[in-house]
C-alpha positions in Angstrom: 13.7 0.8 20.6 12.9 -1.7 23.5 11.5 -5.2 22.1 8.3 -6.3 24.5 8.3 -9.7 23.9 5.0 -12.0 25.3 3.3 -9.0 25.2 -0.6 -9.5 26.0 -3.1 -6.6 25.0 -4.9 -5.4 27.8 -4.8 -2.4 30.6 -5.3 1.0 29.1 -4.2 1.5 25.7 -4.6 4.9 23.7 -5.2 5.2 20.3 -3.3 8.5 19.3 -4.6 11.2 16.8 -2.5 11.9 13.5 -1.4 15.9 12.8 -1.5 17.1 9.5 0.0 20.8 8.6 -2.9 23.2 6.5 -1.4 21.5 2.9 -2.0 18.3 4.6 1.1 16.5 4.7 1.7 15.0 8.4 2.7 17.7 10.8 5.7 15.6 12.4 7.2 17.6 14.8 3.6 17.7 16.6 2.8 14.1 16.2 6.7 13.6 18.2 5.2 15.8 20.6 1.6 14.3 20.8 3.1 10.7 21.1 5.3 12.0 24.4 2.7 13.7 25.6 0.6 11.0 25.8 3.1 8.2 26.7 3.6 10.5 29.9 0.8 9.8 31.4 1.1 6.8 34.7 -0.5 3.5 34.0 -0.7 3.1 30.3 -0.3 -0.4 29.0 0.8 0.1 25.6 -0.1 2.9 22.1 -1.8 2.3 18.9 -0.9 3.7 15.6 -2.9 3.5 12.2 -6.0 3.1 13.3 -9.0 5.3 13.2 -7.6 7.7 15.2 -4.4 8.4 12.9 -6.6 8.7 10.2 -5.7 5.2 8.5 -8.4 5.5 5.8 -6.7 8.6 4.2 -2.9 7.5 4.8 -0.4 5.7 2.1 1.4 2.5 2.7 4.6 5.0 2.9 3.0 7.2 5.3 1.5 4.6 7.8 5.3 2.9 7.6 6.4 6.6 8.6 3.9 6.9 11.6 5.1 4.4 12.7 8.8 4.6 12.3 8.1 8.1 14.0 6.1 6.3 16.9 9.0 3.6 17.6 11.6 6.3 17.8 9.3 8.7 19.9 8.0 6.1 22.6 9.2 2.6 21.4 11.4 2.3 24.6 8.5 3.1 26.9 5.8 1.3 25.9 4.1 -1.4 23.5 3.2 -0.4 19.7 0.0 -1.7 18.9 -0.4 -1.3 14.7 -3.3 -1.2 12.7 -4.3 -3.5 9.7 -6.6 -1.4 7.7 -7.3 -3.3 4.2 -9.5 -4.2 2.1 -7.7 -7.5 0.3 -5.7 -10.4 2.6 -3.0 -10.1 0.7 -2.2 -6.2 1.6 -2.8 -7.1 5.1 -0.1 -9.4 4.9 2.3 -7.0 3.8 1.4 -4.1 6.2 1.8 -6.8 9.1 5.1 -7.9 7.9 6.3 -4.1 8.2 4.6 -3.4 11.2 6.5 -6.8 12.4 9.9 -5.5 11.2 9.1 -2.0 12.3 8.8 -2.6 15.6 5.1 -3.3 16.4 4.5 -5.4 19.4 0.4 -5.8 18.4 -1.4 -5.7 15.6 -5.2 -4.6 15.6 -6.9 -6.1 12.5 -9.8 -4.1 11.4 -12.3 -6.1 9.0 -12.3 -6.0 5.5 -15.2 -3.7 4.1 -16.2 -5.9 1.6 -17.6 -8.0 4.7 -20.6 -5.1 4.6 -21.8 -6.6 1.2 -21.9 -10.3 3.3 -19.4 -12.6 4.9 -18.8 -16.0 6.2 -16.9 -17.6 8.7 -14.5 -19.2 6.4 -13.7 -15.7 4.8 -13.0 -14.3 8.2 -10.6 -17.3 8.5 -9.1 -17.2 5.6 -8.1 -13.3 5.9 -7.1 -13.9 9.8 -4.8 -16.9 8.5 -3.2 -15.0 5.6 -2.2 -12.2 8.5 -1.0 -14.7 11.0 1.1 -16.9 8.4 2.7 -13.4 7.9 3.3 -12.1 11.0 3.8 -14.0 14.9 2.7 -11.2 16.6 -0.4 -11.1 18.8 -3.5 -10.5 17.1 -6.9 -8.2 18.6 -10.1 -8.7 16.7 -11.5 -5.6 16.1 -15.5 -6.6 16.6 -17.6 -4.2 14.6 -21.0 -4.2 15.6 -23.1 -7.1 13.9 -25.3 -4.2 11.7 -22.4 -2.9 10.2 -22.0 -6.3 8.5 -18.8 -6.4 9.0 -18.6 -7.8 13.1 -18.4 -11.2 13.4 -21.0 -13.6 14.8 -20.5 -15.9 18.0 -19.9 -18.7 15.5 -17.4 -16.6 13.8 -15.4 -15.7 16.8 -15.3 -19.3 18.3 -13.8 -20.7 15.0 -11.1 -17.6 15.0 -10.2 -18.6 18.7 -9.8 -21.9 17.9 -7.7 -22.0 14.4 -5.9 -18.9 14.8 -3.7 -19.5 17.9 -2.2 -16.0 18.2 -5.7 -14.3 18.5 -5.2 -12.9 22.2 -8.0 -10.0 22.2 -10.9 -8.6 21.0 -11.0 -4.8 20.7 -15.4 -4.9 21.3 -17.5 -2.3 19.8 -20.4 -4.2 20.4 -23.1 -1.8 21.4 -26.1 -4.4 22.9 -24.9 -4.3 26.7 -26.7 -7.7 27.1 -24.4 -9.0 24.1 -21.1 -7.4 25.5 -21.6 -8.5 28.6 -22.0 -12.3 26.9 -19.0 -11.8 24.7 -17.4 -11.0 28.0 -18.3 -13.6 30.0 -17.6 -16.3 26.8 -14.2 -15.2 26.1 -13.4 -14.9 29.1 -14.4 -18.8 30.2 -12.3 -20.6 27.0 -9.5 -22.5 28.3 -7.5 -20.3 26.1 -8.6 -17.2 27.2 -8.9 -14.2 24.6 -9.1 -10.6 26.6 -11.7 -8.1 25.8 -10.6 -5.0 25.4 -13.6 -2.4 25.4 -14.1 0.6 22.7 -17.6 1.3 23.8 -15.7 4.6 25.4 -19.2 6.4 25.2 -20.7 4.6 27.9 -17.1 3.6 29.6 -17.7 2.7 33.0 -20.6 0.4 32.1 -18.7 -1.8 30.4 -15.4 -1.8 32.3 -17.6 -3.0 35.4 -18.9 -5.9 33.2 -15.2 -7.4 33.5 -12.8 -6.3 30.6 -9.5 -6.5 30.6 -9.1 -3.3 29.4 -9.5 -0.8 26.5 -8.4 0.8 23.6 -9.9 4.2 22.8 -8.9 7.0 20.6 -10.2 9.1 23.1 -7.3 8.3 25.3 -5.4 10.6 23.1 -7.1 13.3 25.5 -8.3 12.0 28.1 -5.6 9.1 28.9 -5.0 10.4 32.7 -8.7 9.8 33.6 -9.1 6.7 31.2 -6.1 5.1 33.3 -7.6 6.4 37.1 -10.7 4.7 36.1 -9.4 1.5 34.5 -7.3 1.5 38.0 -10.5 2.5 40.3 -12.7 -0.3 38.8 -10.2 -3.2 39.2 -9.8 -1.8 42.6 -14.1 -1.9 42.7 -13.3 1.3 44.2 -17.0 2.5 43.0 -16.9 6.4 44.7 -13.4 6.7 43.0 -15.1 4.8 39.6 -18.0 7.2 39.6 -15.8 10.4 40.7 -14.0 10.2 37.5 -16.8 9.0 35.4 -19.0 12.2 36.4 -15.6 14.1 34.8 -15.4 12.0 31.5 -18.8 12.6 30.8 -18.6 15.8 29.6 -16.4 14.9 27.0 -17.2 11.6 25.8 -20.8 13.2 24.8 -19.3 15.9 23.2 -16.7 13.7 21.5 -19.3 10.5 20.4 -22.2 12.7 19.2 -23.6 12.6 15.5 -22.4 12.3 13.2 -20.2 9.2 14.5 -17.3 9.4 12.3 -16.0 13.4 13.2 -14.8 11.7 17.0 -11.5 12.2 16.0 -12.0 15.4 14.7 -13.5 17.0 17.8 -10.3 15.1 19.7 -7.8 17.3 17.8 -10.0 20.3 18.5 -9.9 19.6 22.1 -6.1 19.3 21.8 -5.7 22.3 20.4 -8.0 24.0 22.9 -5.9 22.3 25.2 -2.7 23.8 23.8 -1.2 20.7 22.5 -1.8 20.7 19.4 -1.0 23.9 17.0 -3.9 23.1 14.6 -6.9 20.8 13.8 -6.6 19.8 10.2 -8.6 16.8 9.2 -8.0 15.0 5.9 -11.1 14.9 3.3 -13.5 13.6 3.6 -13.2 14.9 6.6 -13.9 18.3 6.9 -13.1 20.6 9.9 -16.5 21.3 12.0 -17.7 24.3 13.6 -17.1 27.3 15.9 -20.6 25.9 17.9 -19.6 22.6 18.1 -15.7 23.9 18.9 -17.3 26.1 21.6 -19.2 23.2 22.9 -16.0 21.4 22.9 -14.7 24.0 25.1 -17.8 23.7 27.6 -16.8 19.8 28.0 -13.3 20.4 28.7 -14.4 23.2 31.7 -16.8 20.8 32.6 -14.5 18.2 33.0 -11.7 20.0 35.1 -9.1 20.7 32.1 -9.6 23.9 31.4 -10.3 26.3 33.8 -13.6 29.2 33.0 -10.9 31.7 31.3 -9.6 28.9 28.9 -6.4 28.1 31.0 -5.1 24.2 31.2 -5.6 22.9 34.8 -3.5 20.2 36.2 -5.5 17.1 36.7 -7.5 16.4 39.9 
């Protein structure tokens, strides 16, 4: 696979979705094909592995080291692999950044430990992003929860992360106050050492692209990746019509895919793929549990509404 050295997260960046066969073992002929189908698409800026999209939570050390073995063989010549680092204890962070380093990762996204919902403080934050970064010399991307979940990190957090940890580059922002985005926007993007921001608030996308990100990393790119890219590209160009053309089409599905409860996105994402004909079935790992025909049928609205599926149920190019 291709190295990308002085890679710097930003642009559009999918998060992909994670197959599993009815016994739930990872369906890996249909993540191969997920991974190409999705590094197809124009104007992508990199893919991200074990994360919430693969299903991190409910994976093995062995099997996250496989997704992304499988991901660096699949697309590792095409595009930047942006890893996950989803633990609980500093010290297992370590070690899955050392094999994401070795494996071929060109990123790694560092989710916050959930013991920081019980209380943190900056120098825990530090001490976890320091352990990480004295193991691995890749770039790092904060992943900001928001401040209610306990586990984001306040202003003074951030600024002592930027400062002390040198490869901090981003900030993958979840924040969901727009008056506080648009703050952590215009701070990072003022340091001397700039640290791009990188939204997730894919919910309400075009209102927080046009509050100046540098990009953003979404799990609903793993669907929608064509139109995530056209709008990333329509809003740099402050080509508003264009911006607002493609937002009007997104809409459909990012309601369908964001409402409650919260934590079943991903699960209506491999329901749309499989509406979609891309993926042969939509089997989620427990807790998880597979939703719905209503909520599938709804699904099936969105994607007509949206222009990917025609009324009879047939895929339509993009438009």
């Amino acid at each position: 696979m291709a190295r990308f050295n002085q890679f710097v997260p930003q642009g559009v960046i999918p998060a992909v979705l994670l197959p599993f066969h009815d016994d739930l073992s990872i369906d890996e002929p249909s993540f191969r094909s997920h991974l190409r189908d999705v590094a197809a698409v124009e104007g992508l800026s990199a893919i991200t592995v074990n994360a919430h999209s693969t299903e991190v939570a409910s994976c093995t050390a062995e099997e996250q080291s496989r997704v992304m073995e499988i991901a660096a063989d699949e697309v590792g010549d095409r595009l930047p692999l942006i890893h996950g680092i989803w633990a609980d204890g500093s010290l297992e962070a370590a070690r899955i950044a050392r094999r994401a380093q070795a494996g071929g990762a060109s990123a790694l996204l560092v989710f916050p430990p959930a013991p920081f919902t019980l209380g943190q403080s900056a120098e825990m934050a530090l001490a976890h992003f320091k352990t990480i970064a004295s193991a691995s010399d890749l770039p790092l991307i904060v992943f900001q929860y928001p401040l209610a979940t306990g586990q984001g990190y306040p202003q003074a957090t951030l600024d002592r992360l930027f400062n002390e940890v040198p490869t901090i580059r981003a900030i993958k922002d979840w924040t969901p106050n727009v008056p506080q985005h648009e703050a952590q926007i215009r701070s990072l993007r003022s340091r001397s050492r700039p640290v791009n921001v990188l939204t997730t608030n894919s919910a309400w996308l075009l209102s927080s692209l046009v509050l100046g990100c540098d990009g953003l990393l979404s799990g609903s790119g793993s669907v929608i990746a064509d139109l995530q890219a056209r709008l990333f590209r329509a809003v740099t160009a402050n080509d508003l019509a264009e911006a607002r053309r493609l937002n009007d089409r997104i809409h459909p599905m990012a309601s369908v895919f964001y409402a409650d409860p919260f934590v079943d996105m991903h699960n209506r994402m491999k329901e749309a793929l499989v509406l979609l004909g891309r993926l042969p079935r939509a089997v989620v790992r427990p807790p998880l549990v597979k939703i719905g025909q209503p909520e599938i049928a709804r699904i099936r609205e969105a994607l007509v509404a949206a222009g990917l599926l025609d009324a009879s149920g047939k895929r339509r190019e993009a438009a």
